[in-house]
FILO-49878 format. One record per atom (N, C-alpha, C): residue in one letter; x, z, y. Coordinates in pm, whole numbers, plus 32768, in hexadecimal, padded with zeros to 4 digits. Each point is the difference from the previous one (the first is absolute). Layout:
<atoms>
AXZY
...
</atoms>
This chain:
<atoms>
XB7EA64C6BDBE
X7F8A80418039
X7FA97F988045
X7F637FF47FBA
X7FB87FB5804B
X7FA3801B8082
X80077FA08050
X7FC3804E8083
X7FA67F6F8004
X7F75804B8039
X7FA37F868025
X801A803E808A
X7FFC7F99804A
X80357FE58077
X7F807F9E8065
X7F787FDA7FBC
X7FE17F678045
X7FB58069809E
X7FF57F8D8054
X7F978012807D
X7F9780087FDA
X7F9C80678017
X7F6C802E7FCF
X7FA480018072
X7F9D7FD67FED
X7F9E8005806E
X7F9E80867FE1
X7FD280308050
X7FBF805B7FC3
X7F577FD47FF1
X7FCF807C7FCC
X7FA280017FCD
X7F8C80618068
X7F7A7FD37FDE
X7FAF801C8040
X7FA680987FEE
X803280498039
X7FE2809D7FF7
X7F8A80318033
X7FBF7FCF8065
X7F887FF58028
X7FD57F9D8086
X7F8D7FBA8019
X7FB37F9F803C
X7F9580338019
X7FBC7FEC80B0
X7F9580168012
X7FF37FBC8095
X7F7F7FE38024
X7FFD7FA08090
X8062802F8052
X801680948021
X808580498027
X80807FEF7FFF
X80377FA97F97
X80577FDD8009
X804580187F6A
X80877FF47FC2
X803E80207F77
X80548049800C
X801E80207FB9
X809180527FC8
X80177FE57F53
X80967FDE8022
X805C7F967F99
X808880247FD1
X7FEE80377F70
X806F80378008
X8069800F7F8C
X808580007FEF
X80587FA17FA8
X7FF180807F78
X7FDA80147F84
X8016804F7FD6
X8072801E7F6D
X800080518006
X8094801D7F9A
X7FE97FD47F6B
X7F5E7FFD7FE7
X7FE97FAE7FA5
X7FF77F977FAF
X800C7FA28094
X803E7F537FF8
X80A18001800E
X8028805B804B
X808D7FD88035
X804F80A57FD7
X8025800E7F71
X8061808D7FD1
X804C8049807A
X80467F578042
X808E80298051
X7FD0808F808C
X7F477FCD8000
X7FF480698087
X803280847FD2
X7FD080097F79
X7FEE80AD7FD6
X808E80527FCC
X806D7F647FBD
X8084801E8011
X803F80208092
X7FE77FDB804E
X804880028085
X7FBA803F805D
X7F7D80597FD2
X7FBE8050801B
X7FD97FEF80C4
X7FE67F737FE3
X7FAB7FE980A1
X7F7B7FBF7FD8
X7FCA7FF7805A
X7F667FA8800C
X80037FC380A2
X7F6A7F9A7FE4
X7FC97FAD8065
X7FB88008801D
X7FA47FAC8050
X7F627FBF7FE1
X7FE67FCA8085
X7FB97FCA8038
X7FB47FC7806A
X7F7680218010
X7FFC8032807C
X7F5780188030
X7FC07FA2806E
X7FAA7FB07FF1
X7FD87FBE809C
X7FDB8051805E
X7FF980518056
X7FFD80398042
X8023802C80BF
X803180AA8093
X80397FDD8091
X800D806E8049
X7FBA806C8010
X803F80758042
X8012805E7F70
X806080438039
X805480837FB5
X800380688002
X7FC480957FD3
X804280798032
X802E80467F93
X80A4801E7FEF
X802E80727FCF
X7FEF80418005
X7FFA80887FAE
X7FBC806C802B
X8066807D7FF2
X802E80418017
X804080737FEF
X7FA580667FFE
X8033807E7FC7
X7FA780708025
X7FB28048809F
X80777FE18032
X7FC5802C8096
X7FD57FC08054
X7FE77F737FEE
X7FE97FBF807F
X7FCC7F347FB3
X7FC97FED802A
X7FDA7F6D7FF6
X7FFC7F948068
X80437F9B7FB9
X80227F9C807C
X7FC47FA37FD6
X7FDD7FA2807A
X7FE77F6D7FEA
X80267F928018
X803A7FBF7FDF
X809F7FBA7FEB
X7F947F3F8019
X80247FCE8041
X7FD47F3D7FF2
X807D7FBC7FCF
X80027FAF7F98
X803C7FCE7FC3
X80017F60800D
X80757FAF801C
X80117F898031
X800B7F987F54
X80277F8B8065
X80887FAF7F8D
X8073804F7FD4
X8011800C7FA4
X80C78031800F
X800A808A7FF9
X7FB780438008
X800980737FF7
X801A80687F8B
X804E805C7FF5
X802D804F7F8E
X7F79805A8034
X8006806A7FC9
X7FC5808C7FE4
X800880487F92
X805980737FCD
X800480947FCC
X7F8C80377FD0
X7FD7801D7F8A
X7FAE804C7FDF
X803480897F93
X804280398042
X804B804D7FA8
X7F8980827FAC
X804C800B7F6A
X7FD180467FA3
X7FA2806F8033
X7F6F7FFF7FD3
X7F858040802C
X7FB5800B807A
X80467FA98050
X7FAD7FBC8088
X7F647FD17FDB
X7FDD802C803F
X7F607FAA8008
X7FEC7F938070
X7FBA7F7D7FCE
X7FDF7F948026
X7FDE7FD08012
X7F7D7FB18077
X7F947F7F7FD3
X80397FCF8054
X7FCF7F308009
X80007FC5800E
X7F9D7F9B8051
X800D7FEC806F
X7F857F8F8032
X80457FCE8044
X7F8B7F6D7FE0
X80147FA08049
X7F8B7FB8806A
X806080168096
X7FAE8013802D
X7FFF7F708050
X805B7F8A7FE7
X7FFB7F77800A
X7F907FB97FE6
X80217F84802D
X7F827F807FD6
X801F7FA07F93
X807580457FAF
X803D7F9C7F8C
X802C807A7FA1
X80497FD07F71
X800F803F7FB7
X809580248008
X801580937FFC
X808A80118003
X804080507F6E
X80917FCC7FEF
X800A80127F99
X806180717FD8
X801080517FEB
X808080A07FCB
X80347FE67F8A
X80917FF87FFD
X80517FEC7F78
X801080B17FD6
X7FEA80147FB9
X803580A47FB4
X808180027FC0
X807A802A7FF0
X804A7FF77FC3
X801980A68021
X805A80467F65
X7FEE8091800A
X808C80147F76
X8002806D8027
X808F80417FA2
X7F60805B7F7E
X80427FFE7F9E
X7F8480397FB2
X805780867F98
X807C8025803E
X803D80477F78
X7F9F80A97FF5
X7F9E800E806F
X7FAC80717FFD
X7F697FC47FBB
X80007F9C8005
X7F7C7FE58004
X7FD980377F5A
X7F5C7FFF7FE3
X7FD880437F8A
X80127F8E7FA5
X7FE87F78800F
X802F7F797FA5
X809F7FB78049
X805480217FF2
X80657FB28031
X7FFE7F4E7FD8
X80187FE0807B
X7FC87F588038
X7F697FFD804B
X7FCA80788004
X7F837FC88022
X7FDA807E8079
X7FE67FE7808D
X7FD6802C807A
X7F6D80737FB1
X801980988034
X7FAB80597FD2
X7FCA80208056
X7F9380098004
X7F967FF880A4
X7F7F80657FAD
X7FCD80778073
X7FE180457FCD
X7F4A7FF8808D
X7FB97F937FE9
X7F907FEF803F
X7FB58098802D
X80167FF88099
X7F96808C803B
X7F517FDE7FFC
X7FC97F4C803D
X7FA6800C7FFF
X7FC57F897FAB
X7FA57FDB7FED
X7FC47F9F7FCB
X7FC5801E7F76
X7FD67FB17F87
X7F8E80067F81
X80A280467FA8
X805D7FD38017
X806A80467FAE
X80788087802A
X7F92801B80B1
X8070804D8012
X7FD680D47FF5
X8050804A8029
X8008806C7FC3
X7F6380548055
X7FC47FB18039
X7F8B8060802D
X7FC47FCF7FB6
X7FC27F967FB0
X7F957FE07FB9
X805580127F7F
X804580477FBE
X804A801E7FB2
X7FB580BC7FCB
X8055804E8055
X7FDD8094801B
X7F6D80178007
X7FD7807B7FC5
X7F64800F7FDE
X7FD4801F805D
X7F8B7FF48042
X7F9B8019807E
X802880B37FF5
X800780577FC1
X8003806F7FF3
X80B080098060
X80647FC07FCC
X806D80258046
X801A7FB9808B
X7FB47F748016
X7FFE7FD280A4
X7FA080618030
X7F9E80647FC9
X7F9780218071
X805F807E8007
X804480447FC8
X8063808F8022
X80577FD0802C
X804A7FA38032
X80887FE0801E
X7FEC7FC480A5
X7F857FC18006
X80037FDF809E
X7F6D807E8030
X7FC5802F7FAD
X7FCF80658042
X7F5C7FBE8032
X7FEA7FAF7F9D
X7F6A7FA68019
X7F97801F7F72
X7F907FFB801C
X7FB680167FAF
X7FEE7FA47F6D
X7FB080127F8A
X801D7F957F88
X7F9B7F728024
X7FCE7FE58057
X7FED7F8C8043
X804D7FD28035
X802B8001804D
X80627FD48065
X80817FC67FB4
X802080637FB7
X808A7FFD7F82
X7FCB7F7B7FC3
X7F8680077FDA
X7FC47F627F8C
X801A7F808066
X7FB1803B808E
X80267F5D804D
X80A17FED8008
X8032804F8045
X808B7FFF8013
X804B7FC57F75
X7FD680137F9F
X80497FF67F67
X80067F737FA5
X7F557FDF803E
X7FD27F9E7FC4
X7FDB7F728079
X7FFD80358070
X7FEE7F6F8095
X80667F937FC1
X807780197FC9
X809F7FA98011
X7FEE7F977F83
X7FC67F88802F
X7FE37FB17F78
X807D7F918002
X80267FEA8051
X80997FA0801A
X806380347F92
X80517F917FF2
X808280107FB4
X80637FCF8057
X808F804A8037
X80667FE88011
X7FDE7F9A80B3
X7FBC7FA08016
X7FE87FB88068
X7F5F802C802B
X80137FBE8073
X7F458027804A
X7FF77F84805F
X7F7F7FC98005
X80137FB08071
X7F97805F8069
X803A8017807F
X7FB47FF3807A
X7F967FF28018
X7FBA801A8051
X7F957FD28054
X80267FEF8071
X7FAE7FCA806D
X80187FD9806E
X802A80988041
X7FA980457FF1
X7FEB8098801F
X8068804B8036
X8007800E7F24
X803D803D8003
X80C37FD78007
X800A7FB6800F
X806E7F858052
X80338058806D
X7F7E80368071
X803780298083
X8039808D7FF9
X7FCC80357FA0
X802F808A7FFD
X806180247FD5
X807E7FAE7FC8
X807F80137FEA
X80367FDE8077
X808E80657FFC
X803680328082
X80747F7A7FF6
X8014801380B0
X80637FA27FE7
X809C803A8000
X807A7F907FC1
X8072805B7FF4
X803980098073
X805280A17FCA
X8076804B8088
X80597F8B8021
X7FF57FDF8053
X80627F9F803F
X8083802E8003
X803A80A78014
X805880147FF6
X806280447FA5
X7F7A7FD17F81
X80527FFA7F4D
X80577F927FD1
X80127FA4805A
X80437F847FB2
X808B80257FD6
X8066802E807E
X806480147F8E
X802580687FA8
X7F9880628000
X7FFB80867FB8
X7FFE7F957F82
X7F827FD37FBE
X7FDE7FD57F87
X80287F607FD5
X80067FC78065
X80327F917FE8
X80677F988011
X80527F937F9C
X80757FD38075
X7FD27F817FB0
X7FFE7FBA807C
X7FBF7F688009
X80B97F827FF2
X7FDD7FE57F66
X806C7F7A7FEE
X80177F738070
X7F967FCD8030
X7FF57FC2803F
X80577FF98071
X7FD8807F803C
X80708018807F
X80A480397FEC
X7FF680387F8A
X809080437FEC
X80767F897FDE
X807880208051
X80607F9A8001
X801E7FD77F57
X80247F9B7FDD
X80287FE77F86
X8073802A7FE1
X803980257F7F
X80A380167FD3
X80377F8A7FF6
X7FC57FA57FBD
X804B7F74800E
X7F987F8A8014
X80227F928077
X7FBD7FA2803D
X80627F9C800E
X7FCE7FB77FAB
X80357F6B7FE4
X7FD67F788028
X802A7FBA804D
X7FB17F938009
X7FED7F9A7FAC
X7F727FB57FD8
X7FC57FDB7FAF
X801F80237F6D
X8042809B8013
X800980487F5A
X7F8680497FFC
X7FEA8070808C
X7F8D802B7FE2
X802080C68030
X7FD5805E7FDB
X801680708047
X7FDD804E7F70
X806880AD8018
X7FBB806A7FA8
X801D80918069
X7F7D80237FFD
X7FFF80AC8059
X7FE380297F7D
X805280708024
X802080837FB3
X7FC9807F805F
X7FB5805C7FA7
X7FE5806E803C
X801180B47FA9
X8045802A8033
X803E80787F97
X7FC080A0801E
X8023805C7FBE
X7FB780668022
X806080448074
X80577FE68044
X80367FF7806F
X7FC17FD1806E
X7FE37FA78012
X7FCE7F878022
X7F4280458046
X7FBE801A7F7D
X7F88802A801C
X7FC7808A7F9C
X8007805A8038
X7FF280937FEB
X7FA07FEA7F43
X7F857FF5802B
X7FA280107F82
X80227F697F87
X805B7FCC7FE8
X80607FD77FBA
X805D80337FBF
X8031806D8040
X807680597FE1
X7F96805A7F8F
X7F7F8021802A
X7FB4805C7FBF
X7FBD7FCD7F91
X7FFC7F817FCE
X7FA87FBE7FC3
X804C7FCA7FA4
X80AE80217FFA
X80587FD07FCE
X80167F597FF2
X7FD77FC5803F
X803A7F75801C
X80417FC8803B
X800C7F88801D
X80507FA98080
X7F9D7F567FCB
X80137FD1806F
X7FB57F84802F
X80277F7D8034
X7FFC7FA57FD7
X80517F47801A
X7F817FC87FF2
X7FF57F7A8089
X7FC77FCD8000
X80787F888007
X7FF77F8D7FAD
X80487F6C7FF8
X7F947FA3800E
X80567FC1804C
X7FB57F758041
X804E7FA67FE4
X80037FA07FC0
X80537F797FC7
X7FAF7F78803C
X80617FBB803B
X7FD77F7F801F
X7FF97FA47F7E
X7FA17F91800C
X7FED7FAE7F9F
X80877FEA7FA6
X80317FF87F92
X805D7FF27FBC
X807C80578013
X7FD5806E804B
X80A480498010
X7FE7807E7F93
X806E80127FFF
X803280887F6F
X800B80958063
X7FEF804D7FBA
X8045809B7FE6
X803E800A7FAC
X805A800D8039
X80897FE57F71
X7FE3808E7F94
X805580127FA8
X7FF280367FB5
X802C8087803A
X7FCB80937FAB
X7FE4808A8046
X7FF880687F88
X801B804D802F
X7FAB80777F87
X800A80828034
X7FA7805C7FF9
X7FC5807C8046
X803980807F78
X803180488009
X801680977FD2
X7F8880537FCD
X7F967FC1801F
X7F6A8040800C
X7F9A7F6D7FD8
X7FA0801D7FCB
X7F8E7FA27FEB
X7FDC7F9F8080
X7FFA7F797FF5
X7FD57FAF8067
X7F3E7FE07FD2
X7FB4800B8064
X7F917FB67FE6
X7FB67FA88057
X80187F767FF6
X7FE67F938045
X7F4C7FCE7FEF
X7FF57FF2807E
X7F6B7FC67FE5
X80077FA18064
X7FEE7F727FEA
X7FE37F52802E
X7FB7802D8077
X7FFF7FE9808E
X7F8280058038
X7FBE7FAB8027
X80617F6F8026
X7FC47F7C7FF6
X80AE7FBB7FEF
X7FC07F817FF9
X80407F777FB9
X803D801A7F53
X804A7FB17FDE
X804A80227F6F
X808A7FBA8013
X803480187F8B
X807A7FE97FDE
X803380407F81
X805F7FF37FD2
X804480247F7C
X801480718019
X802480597F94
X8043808B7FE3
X80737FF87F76
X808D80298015
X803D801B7F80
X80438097801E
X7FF380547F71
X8019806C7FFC
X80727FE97F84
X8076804C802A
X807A7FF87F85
X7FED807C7FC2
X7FF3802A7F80
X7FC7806D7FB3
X809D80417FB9
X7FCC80157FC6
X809080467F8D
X80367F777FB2
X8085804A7FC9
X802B7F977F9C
X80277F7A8012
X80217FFA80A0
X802A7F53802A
X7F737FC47FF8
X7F7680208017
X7F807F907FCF
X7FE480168088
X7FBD7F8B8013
X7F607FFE8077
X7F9380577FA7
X7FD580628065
X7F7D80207F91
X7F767FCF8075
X801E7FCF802F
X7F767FA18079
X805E7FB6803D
X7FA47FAC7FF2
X801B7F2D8031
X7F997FE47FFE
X7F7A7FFB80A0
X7F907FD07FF4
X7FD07FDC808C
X7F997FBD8010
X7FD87FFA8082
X7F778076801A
X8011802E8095
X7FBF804D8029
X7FAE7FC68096
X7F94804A7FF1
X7F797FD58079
X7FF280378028
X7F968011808B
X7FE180A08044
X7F7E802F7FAA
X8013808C800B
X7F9E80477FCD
X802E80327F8E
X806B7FE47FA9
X8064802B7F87
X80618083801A
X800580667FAA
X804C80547FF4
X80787FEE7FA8
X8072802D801B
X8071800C7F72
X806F8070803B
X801C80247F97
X806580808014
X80917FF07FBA
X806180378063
X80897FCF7FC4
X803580B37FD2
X80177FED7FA5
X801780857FCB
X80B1803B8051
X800E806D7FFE
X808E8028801F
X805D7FD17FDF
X80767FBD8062
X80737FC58005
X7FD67F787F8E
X7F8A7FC18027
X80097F957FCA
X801B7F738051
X80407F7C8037
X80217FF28066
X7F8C7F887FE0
X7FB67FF4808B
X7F9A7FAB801A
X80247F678067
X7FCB7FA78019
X7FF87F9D8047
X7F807FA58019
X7FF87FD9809F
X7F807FD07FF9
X800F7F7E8055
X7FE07FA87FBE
X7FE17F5B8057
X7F867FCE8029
X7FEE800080A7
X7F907FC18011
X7FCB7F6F7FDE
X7F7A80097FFE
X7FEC7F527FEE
X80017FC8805B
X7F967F7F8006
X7FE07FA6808B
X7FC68064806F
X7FD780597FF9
X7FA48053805D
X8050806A802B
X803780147FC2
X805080A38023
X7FC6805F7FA8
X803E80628020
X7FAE806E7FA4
X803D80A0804E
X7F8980408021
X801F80A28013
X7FE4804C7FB0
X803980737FFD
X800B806D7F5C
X801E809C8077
X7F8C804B7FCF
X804980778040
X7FD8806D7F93
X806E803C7FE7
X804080507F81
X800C80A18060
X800B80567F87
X804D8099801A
X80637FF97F77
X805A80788016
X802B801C7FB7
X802980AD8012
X7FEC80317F84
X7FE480987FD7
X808880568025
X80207FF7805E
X804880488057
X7FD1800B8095
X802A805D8051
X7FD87FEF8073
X80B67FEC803D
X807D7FC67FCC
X80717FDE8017
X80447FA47FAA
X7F997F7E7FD3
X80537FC07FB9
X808E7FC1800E
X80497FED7F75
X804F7FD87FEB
X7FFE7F697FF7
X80367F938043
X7FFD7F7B7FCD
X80587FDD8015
X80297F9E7F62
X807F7FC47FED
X7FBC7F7D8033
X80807FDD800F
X7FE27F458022
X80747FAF7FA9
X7FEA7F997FBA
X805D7F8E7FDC
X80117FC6803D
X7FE87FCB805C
X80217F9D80AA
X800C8014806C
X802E7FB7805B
X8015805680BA
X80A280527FE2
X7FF480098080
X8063805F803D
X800280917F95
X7F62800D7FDF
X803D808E7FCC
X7FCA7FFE7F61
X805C7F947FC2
X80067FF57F79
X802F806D7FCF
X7FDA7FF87F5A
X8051805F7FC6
X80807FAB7FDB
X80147F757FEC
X80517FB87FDB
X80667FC78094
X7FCC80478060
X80427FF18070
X805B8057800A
X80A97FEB7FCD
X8065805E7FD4
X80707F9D7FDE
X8075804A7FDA
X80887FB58007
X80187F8C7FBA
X7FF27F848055
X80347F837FAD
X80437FF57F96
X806A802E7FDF
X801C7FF47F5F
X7FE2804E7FAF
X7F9080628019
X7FC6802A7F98
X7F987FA58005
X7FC67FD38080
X7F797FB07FC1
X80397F757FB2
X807A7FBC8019
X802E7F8D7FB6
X7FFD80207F75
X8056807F7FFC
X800A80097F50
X7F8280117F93
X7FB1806B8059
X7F8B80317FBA
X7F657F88800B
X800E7F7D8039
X7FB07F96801D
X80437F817FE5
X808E800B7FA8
X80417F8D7FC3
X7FFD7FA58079
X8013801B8064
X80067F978088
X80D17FC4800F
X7FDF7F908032
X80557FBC8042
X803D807A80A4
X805F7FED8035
X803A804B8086
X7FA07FDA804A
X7FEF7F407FFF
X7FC27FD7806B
X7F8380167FF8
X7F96800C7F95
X7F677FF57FFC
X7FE080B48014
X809380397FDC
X7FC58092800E
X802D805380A6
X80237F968030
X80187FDA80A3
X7F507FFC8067
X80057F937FC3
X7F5C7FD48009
X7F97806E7FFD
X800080157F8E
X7FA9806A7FEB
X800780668033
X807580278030
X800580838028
X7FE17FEA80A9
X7FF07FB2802B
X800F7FCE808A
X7F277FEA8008
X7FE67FD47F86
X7F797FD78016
X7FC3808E7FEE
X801B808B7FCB
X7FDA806A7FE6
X8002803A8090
X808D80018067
X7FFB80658055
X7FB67FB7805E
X7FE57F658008
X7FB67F9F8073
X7F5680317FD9
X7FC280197F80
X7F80802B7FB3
X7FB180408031
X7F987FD97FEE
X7F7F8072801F
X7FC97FFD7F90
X7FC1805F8006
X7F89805A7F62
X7F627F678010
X80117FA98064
X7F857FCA8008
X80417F618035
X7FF07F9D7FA0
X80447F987FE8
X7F8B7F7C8038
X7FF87FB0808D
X7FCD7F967FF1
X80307FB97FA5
X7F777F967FFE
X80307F867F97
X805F7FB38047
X806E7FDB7F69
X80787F918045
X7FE07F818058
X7F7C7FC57FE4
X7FE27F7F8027
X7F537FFD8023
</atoms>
C-alpha cells in the first residue's frame, strides 16, 4: 500500500491588504481526505465563538488553543500593530468535502445575504425592497476586510472573564515532559479542556532543542503535525517493515501520520517546534522508548525476540527504564 506521506505547504486561498488565508488542500495532499482532517492558516487577533444564545469576545495571545466546535459562528480581528497568525487544524469526517474545512460565509460579496433575493431579505428582517438591495448588495469584501481608523473604534473590547471558558494558553501550562537541553511536549486532552472534548480532539505542542529527537511514537487515531518554526527531519515507519517518509521539514509545512503509524522527529541546528492534534479527544500513545516502552518488558523475552547477548540486553533494558520520549544530543 502506497502512501504519499511528504510535508506540504499550503496554498494560497485568498489575499488582500487585510491580510490571507492559506490553506492545505486534499487536492495536493489525498492523505487529508483519507484521514479525513484539514488545515489552513489565516493572518489574522480577536475571536468570538458564537453559540446560539449568547456571544463572547475572547483576546487571543501566543500559545493559545481555541475550540470552534461544529456550527459555531466566528470572526476574527486583529486588533494589534503587527500581523498575527491562526493555524486551523480540524477533524473533517462531517464535513461536505472530507480533508477540506466547510465554512458557510454570513457576510461579505460571497456570503448568504447577497446570495438570497431582495424579495426574501426584505420579508425575513421586515425592511422594505430598498433597504433589502442596500443590505444585500453594500458587502463587496471577500472572506477579510481591512479597517478604518473609524471604524477600528467601534469594535468591542474582549470579556476579560472569557479566558478560561474559551481558551487554554500552552505557554503557561506545565509540560508532560521537560528535558534539559532535549526540549519540552504539553499535551492537552478533552479532559484537560472542555471544548476539545467537543470538537473531538486532543493537542501537543513539542519543543526540541537544536539536534535532540522525539523518539519514535504512534497514536491509535490520526496525528497532524504542522512546523511552526525551525526544521529538522521527520521519519514515518509505514506498513510492511518500509519507511514511507525520510525527509526534512521547515516551519510553515504540514504532514500527517496516518493511524498506528509510528513517527519520529529530529531537530536541526535551530530546534524545531511542531504543534499537532490528534482525532481523539483521549488519545492512545504507544512509545518505543523511555520508561514506558512497548519494548519495556521481560528481559528474556526481549533477548530472544532482539537476538541480543544477556549483557547488551542488560544495557538496553536499563537504557529504556533510565529514557525519556525526548532525547538531547549525545555530544
Amino acid at each position: 500500500m502506497e502512501m504519499e506521506l511528504s510535508p506540504k505547504v499550503p496554498r494560497t486561498f485568498f489575499e488582500s491588504e487585510a491580510g490571507g488565508y492559506y490553506n492545505w488542500s486534499s487536492a495536493d495532499s489525498s492523505i487529508l481526505s483519507e484521514a479525513k482532517v484539514a488545515a489552513g492558516v489565516c493572518t489574522v487577533g480577536l475571536v468570538s465563538p458564537n453559540k446560539k444564545d449568547k456571544m463572547s469576545f475572547v483576546c487571543l495571545k501566543k500559545g493559545d488553543i481555541i475550540g470552534s466546535p461544529q456550527g459555531s459562528v466566528s470572526w476574527w480581528y486583529n486588533n494589534g500593530d503587527s500581523d498575527f497568525a491562526i493555524v486551523f487544524l480540524a477533524e473533517t469526517s462531517k464535513a461536505y468535502l472530507p480533508g477540506e474545512i466547510t465554512y458557510f460565509l454570513l457576510t461579505g460579496a460571497i456570503g448568504y445575504l447577497s446570495a438570497f433575493s431582495p424579495e426574501f431579505i426584505a420579508k425575513s428582517y421586515r425592511i422594505n425592497q430598498e433597504q433589502a438591495q442596500t443590505l444585500s448588495g453594500s458587502q463587496q469584501g471577500i472572506l477579510l476586510l481591512k479597517l478604518s481608523e473609524e471604524e477600528a473604534k467601534s469594535i468591542p473590547l474582549p470579556h476579560q472573564d472569557s479566558f478560561n471558558k474559551w481558551t487554554k494558553n500552552l505557554d503557561s501550562s506545565l509540560p508532560d515532559v521537560d528535558v534539559k537541553k532535549g526540549g519540552k511536549s504539553t499535551t492537552l486532552t478533552g479532559g484537560e479542556f472542555y471544548l476539545l472534548e467537543e470538537i473531538g480532539l486532543s493537542a501537543n505542542r513539542l519543543e526540541l532543542e537544536p539536534n535532540a529527537i522525539r523518539t519514535p511514537n504512534y497514536a491509535t487515531d490520526t496525528q497532524v503535525f504542522y512546523v511552526v518554526k525551525g526544521s529538522g527531519k521527520v521519519q514515518i515507519f509505514g506498513l510492511n517493515g518500509k519507511l514511507v517518509l525520510d525527509t526534512e521539514v521547515e516551519a510553515g509545512q504540514l504532514f500527517v501520520v496516518p493511524r498506528f503509524l509510528m513517527v519520529s522527529l529530529l531537530a536541526g541546528g535551530e530546534g524545531m517546534e511542531c504543534f499537532s492534534v490528534v482525532t481523539s479527544t483521549r488519545p492512545d500513545i504507544g512509545e518505543l522508548a523511555g520508561k514506558d516502552s512497548v519494548l519495556n518488558t521481560i528481559p528474556s523475552f526481549l533477548q530472544v525476540v532482539l537476538n541480543l547477548t544477556p549483557e547488551f540486553t542488560q544495557v538496553f533494558k536499563q537504557m529504556l527504564e533510565t529514557g525519556t520520549v525526548i532525547v538531547p544530543p549525545m555530544n
